[in-house]
C-alpha positions as CSV (number, residue, x, y, z in Angstrom):
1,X,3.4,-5.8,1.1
2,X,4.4,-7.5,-2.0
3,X,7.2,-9.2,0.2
4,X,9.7,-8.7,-2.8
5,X,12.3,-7.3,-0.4
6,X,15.9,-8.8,0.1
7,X,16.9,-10.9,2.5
8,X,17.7,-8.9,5.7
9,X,16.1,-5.5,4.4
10,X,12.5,-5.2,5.8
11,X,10.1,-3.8,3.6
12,X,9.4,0.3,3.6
13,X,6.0,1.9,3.5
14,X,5.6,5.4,2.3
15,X,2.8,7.9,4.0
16,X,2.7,10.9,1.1
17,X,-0.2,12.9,0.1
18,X,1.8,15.9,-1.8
19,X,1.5,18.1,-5.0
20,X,4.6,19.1,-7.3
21,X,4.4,21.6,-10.1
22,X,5.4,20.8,-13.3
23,X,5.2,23.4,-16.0
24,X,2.8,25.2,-13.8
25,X,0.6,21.8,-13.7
26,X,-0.1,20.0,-10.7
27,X,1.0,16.9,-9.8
28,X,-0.3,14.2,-7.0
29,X,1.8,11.9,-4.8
30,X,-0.1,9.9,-2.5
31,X,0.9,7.1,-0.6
32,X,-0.3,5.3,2.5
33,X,1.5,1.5,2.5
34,X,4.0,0.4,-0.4
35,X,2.1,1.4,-3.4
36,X,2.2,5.1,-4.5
37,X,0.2,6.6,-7.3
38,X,1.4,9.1,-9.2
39,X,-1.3,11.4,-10.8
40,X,-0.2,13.8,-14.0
41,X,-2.6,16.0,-15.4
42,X,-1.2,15.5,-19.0
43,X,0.1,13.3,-21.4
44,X,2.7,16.3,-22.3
45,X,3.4,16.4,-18.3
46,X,4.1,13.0,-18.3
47,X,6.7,13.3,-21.6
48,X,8.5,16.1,-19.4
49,X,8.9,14.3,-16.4
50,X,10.2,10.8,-18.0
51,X,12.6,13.5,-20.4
52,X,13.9,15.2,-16.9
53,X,14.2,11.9,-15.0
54,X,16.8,10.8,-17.3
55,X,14.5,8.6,-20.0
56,X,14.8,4.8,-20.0
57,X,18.1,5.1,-18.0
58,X,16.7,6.7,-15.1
59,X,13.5,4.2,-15.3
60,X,15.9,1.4,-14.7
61,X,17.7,3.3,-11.9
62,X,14.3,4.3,-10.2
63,X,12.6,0.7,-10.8
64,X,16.2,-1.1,-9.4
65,X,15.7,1.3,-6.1
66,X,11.8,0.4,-5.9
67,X,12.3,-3.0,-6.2
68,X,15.0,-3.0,-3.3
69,X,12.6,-1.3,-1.2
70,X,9.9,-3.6,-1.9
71,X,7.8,-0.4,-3.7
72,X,5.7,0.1,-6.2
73,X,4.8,3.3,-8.4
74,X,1.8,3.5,-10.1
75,X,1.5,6.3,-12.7
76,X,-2.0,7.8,-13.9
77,X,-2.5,11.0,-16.4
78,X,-5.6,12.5,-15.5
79,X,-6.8,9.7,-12.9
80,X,-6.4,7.1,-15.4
81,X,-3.3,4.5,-14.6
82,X,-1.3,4.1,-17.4
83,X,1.9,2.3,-16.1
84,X,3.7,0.5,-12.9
85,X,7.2,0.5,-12.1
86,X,9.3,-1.3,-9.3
87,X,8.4,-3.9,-7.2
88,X,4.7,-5.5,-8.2
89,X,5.6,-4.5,-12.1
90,X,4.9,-6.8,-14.7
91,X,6.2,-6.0,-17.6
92,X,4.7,-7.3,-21.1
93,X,7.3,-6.5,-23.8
94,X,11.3,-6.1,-23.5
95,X,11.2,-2.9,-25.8
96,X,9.4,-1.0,-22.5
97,X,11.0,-3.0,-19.8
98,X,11.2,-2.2,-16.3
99,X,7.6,-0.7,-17.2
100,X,4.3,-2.1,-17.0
101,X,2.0,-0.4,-19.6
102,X,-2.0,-0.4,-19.1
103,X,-2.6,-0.8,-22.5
104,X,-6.2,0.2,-22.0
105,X,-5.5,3.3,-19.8
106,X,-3.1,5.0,-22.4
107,X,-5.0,4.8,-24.9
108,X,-7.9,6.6,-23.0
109,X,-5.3,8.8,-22.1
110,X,-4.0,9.5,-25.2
111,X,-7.4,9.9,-26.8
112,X,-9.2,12.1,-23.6
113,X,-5.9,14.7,-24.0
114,X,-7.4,16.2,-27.5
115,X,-11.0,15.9,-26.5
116,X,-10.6,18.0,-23.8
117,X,-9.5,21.0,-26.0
118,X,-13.0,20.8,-27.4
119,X,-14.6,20.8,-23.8
């Protein structure tokens, strides 16, 4: 637990081990304390769901609930995390607050989506 929770709210763990569809792409939700990763298949995917969630307005709303609950989300595209939202969230610049960004794993993301045309 990252013991972020408010005073007289205990902390909530999530057990999850699901699959959405997305544009006919899977999508992994797995979850087994107060951390749950989020696995896309696609930087497109990814674009979809933030566009659908209700962009940067519904980041705040989702990362205001996670942080209440004393949760965090991390998000990977192809197994590869790439941001964290909610409660163990860190994030570096104002511009992509409440969002942590893993500078390192979007860029692999962003440069593994065209390779993988050619494989």
């Amino acid at each position: 637990m990252s013991g972020v929770a408010t005073a007289g709210r205990a902390p909530v763990d999530v057990e999850a081990d699901v699959t959405l569809t997305v544009e006919g792409q899977p999508i992994s939700v797995e979850s087994y304390t107060d951390l749950l990763r989020v696995d896309l298949p696609s930087v497109r995917v990814a674009r979809t769901v933030l566009r659908t969630a209700g962009g940067t307005r519904g980041l705040e709303e989702l990362d205001a609930t996670l942080r209440t609950l004393d949760l965090t989300v991390d998000v990977a595209v192809d197994s590869v995390r790439v941001a964290r939202v909610g409660a163990l969230a860190e994030p570096q610049l104002p511009s992509v607050a409440p969002v942590e960004i893993d500078v390192g794993g979007a860029l692999r993301a962003a440069v593994a989506a065209p390779l993988r045309l050619f494989n």
